[in-house]
N, C-alpha and C positions, 0 to 999 in steps of 0.2 A: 395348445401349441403356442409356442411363443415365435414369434418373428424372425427371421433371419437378420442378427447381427453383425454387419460390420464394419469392425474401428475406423475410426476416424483416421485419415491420412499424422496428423499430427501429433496424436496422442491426446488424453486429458491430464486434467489436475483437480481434482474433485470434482467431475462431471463437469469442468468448462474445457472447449477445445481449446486448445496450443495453435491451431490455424485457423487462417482465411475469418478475419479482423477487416473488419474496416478499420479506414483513416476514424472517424467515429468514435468506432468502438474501443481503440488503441487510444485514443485520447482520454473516454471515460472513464476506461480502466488507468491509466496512469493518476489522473486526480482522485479518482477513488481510494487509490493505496494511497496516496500522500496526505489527501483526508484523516483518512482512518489512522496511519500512522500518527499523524499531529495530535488527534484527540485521544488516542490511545495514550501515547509518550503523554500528554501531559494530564491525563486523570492521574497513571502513575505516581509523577511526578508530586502532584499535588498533594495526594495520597500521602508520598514518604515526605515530601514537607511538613504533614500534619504531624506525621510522628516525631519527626525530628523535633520540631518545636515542643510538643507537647511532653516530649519524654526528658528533651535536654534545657527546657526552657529557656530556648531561642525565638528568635520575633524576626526570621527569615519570609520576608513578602514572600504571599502566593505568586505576582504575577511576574517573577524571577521566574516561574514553570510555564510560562509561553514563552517568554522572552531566551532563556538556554536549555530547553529540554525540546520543546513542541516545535517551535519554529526550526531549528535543527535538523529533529528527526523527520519531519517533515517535506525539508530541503533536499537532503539526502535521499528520501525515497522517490520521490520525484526524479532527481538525479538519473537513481536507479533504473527506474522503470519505463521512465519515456524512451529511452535507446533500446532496454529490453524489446515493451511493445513496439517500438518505431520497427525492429527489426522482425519481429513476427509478422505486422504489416507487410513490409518490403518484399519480405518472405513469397507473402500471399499474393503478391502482385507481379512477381518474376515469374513464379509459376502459371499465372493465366495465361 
C-alpha cells in the first residue's frame, strides 16, 4: 500500500516545492543559482577559448572568461532570482 498522497499547495519542479521558503532558504537558493551559473558560464567559456586559440592560433587570456563570461552571467542570475525567490518567500509569509 502506498501512502496517501497529497500535492503540495505550490507545486514542484523536480521534486523541490515552489512554497513556504524561508528568508534562509530563498537566500541559499538565490546564491546557489548564481554560483552554479558563474562556474558553469565560465568552464564553457574557458572550454571555447581553448578552441578558439588552439584551432585559430590566437593567444586570447583565459582569465578574460571570469572577467566577461562568468562574472556576468553570474550577475544576471542573481538578478534574476533573488526577486523570483524574494517573491515565493513573501508569498509564504502573506499566506500565514
Amino acid at each position: 500500500m502506498h501512502p496517501a498522497h497529497s500535492p503540495r499547495p505550490g507545486g514542484t519542479v523536480l521534486g523541490f516545492p515552489l512554497a513556504g521558503f524561508s528568508l534562509l532558504q530563498s537566500l541559499l537558493l538565490t546564491f546557489a543559482a548564481a554560483f552554479f551559473a558563474f562556474f558553469a558560464s565560465t568552464a564553457l567559456a574557458i572550454f571555447a577559448l581553448l578552441g578558439w586559440n588552439a584551432i585559430g592560433h590566437h593567444t586570447v587570456n583565459y582569465a578574460d572568461s571570469y572577467l566577461y563570461v562568468g562574472v556576468p552571467a553570474g550577475v544576471i542570475v542573481f538578478a534574476v532570482a533573488a526577486p523570483a525567490f524574494g517573491a515565493l518567500w513573501l508569498r509564504a509569509k502573506m499566506r500565514d
